[in-house]
N, C-alpha and C positions, 0 to 999 in steps of 0.2 A: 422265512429266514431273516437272522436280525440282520442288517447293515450298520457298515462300518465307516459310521461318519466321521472319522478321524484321519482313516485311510483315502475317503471321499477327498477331503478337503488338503491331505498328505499334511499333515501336521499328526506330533505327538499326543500321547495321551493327557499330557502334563502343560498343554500349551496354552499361555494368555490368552486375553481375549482379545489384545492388539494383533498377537499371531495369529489368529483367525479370523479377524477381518481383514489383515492384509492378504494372506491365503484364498478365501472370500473374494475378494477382489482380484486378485491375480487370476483367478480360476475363469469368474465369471469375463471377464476380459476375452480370456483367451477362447470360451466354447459359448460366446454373445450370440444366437440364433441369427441377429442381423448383418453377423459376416459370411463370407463366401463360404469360411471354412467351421462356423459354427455347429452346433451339434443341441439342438433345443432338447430331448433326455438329459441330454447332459446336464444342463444348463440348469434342470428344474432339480435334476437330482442335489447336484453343489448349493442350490437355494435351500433344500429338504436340507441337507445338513447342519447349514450354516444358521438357521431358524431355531434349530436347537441349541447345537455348541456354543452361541451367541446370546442364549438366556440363560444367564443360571439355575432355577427353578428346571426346567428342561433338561439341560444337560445333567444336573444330579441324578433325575431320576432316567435318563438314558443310561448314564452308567451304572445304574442300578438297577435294572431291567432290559437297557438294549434299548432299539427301534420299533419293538413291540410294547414300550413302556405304555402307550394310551390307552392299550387296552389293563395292562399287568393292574389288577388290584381297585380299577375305575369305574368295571362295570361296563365295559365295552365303549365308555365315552372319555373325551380327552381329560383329561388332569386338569386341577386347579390352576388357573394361569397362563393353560396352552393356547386360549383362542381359538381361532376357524382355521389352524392347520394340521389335517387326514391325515397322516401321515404318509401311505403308500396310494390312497384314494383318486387324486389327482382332481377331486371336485372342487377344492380350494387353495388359497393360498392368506395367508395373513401374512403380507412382506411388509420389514421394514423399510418403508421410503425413505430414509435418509440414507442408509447401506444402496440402497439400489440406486436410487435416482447419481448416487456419485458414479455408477459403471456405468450405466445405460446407454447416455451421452446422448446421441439423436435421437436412437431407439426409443428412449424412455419421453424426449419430446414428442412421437409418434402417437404414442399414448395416451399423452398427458398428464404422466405422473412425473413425480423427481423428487428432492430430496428437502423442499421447501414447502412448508403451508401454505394454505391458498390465502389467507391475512396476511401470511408475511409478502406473498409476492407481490400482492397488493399494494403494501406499502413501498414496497420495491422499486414497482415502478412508478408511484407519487411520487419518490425522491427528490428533492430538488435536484435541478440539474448542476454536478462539479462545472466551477467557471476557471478557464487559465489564461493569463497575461505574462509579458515579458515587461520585466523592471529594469531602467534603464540604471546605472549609479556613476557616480564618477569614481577614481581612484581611492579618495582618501573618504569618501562617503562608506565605502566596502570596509575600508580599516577602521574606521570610528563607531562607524552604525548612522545612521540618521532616522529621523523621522520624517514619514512622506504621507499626503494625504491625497487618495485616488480616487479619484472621480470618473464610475462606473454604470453605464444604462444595465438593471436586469430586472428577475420577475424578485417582487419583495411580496411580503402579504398585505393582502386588501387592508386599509384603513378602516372599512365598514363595516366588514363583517370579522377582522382579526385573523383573517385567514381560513374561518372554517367552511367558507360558502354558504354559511346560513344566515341571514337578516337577523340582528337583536329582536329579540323576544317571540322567534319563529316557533313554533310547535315542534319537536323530534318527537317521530314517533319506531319503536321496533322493528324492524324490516320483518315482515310476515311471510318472505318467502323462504328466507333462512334461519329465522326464528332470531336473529340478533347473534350469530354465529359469525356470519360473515362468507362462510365456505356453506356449500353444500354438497350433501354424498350422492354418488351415483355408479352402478356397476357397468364395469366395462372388462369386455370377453375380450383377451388375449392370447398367444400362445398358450402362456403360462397358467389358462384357465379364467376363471371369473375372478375378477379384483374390484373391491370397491375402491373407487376415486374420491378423492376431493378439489372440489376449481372454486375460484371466487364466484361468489353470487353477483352476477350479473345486473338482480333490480340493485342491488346498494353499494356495487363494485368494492365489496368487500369492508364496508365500513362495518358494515350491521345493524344500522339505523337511517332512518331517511328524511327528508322535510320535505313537506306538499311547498315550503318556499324557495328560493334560491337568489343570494345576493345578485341584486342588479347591478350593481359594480362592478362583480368581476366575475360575472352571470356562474355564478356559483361554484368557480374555483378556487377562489381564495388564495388570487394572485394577481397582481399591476405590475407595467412595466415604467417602472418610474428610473430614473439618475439619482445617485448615491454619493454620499462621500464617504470614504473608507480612511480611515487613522492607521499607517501600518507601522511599527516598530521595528527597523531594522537592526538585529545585533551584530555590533563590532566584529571582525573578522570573517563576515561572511565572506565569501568568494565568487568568481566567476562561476557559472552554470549549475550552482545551488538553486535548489527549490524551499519556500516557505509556504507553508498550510497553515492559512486559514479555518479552522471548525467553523463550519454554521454562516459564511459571509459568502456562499455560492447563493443560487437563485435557491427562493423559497419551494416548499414543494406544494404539491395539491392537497387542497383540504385541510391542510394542517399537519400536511406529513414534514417530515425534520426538510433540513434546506440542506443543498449542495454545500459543496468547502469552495475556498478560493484558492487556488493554486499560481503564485508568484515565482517565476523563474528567472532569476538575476543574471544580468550580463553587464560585466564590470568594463566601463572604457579604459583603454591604454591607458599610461601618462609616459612622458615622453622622459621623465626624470626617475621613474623607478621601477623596478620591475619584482614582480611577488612570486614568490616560489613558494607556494603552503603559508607556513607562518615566520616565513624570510621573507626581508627584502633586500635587494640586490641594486647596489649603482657602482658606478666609474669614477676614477677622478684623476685625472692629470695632475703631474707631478715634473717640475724641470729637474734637470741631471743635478744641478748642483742640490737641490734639495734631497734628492734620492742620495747622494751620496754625504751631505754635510747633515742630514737631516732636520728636522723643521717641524713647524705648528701651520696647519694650515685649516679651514675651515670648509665640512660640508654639509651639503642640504640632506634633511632628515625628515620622514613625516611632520616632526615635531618641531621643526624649524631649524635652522641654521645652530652644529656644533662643530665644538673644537677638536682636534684628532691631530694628537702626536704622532711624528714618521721621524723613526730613529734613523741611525747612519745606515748609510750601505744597506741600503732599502732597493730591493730589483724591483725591477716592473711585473708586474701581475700578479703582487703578494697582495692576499687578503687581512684585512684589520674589523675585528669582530666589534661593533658596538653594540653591548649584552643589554638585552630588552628593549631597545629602540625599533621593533619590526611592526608584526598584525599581532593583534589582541588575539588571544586563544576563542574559539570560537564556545566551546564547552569548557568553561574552565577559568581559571586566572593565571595574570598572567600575559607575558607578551613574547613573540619570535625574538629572534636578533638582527640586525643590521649589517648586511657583512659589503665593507668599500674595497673594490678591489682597482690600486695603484696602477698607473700606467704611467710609464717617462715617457714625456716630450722628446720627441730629437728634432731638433731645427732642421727645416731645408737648404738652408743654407747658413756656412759660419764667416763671420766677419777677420779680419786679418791677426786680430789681438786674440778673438776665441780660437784660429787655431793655433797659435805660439802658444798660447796657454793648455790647449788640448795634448801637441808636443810633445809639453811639457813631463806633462801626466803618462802621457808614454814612456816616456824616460823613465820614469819614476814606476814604471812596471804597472800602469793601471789600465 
């Protein structure tokens, strides 16, 4: 009887193939053999589906023949394309690892399988290791940008051998257990039936090639721990608790594998004179009564140094006056914030005999 691998997977007839591996994935989640409430039929059945409707060549001729398509027209044998999966047989399986190994999660660790080559995991974990520091700036360093040079202990690549652990003019010869592959196959019996695996090669941990030498420097990792000076570029408007990345200025990797990044996380100091709001800056400035009211030129500090700021009449206290483009540099972009001064009147603690006949006065005069 054909099965209906559409209804398996509860997707339409008509559905992507992004719809079916998420489908795919939701299924396989929910009926995972390594949970309590899993259902291993189940499980192999939604892979049987998903093996097909996830290849084209398969799925055409499924719809054109059903789940009896391996044998319809072949000869009793799978179809052009199909690979080593039975259909209803249950002797094999030919799963995609990259679809599986994303559900699997411990399970598919249990294994050994997952969704990566065994060169790639290889290189993986040669990576150089990511390095992080906290950068210290002052106020107007954060607003301008500066240039800083960091002087950092990690692993760089050997001088000797360039990083690859092999002595200049060493012999490389093939690894003979992998054939220069790097991975090597192997089956392993699981629920799901027999699966060939693939793991790193062990004699050349995945390189694929080997040297009967190995640098004595850096006994054949292709890495010292030496102190560094680093040139870092900080751009204008950076802020408080930003991160900058580095490519390539983390510790070197093994062998010659790519290096970590450098991760700079900025911590801008107070200042006691201005305070940053994004790409504002924000200060105070005292203003005596008779200024607020006769109005006046009075001068204030600006990143940029010492300007002029007109305060017309009858000016209250805790009006804002904008100076346009006097703030932080745009960080993406051109361009700068605004400077916003916000006025405060002085009141004396105490008035003298003549300021209050004069004050009185102004009373009178309805002020």
């Amino acid at each position: 009887m054909s099965k209906d691998y559409y209804k398996v997977l509860n997707v339409a007839k008509g559905a992507t193939d992004e719809e079916i591996k998420k489908a795919f994935r939701r299924l396989a989640h929910q009926h995972h053999p390594d949970k309590s409430t899993g259902n291993a039929e189940k499980f192999k059945e939604i892979n049987e589906a998903y093996q097909v409707l996830s290849d084209k060549t398969k799925r055409a001729q499924y719809d054109q023949f059903g789940s009896d398509f391996a044998q319809a027209g072949f000869g009793g044998g799978a179809p052009p394309g199909y690979g080593g999966f039975y259909g209803q047989s249950g002797q094999g399986f030919n799963i995609n690892m990259d679809d599986l190994g994303d559900i699997l999660g411990g399970f598919g660790d249990m294994f050994g399988f997952g969704g990566t080559s065994a060169r790639g995991k290889s290189q993986e974990r040669s990576r150089g290791r990511d390095l992080e520091f906290k950068l210290t700036l002052n106020f107007k360093e954060a607003v301008f940008g500066v240039d800083k040079e960091l002087k950092i202990k990690k692993l760089i690549k050997c001088h000797d051998c360039g990083g690859s652990g092999v002595p200049k003019g060493a012999k490389i010869d093939t690894c003979t257990v992998c054939k220069g592959q790097g991975r090597v196959t192997r089956v392993q019996r699981t629920i799901l039936g027999a699966i060939q695996m693939q793991s790193v090669c062990e004699a050349c941990g995945g390189e694929g090639k080997k040297s009967s030498e190995s640098c004595k420097t850096c006994r054949g990792q292709g890495q010292l721990e030496d102190s560094v000076n680093i040139q870092v570029k900080i751009p204008a408007g950076i802020n408080n608790g930003e991160t900058i990345r580095l490519s390539g200025q983390g510790e070197a990797g093994v062998k010659g594998a790519s290096a970590g990044d450098l991760y700079l996380h900025i911590q801008v100091e107070a200042d006691k004179n201005f305070q940053r709001e994004n790409f504002e800056i924000h200060t105070q400035q005292e203003i005596s009564i008779s200024q607020a009211l006769l109005g006046d030129k009075i001068t204030v500090n600006t990143v940029d140094g010492p300007l002029e700021l007109r305060i017309p009449e009858a000016t209250k206290s805790g009006q804002i006056f904008i100076l346009r483009g006097k703030g932080v540099p745009f960080l993406r972009g051109n361009g700068r914030g605004d400077h916003l001064v916000t006025v405060i009147i002085k009141i004396p603690k105490s008035l003298s005999r003549t300021q209050k006949k004069l004050v009185e006065q102004l009373q009178q005069e309805g002020l």
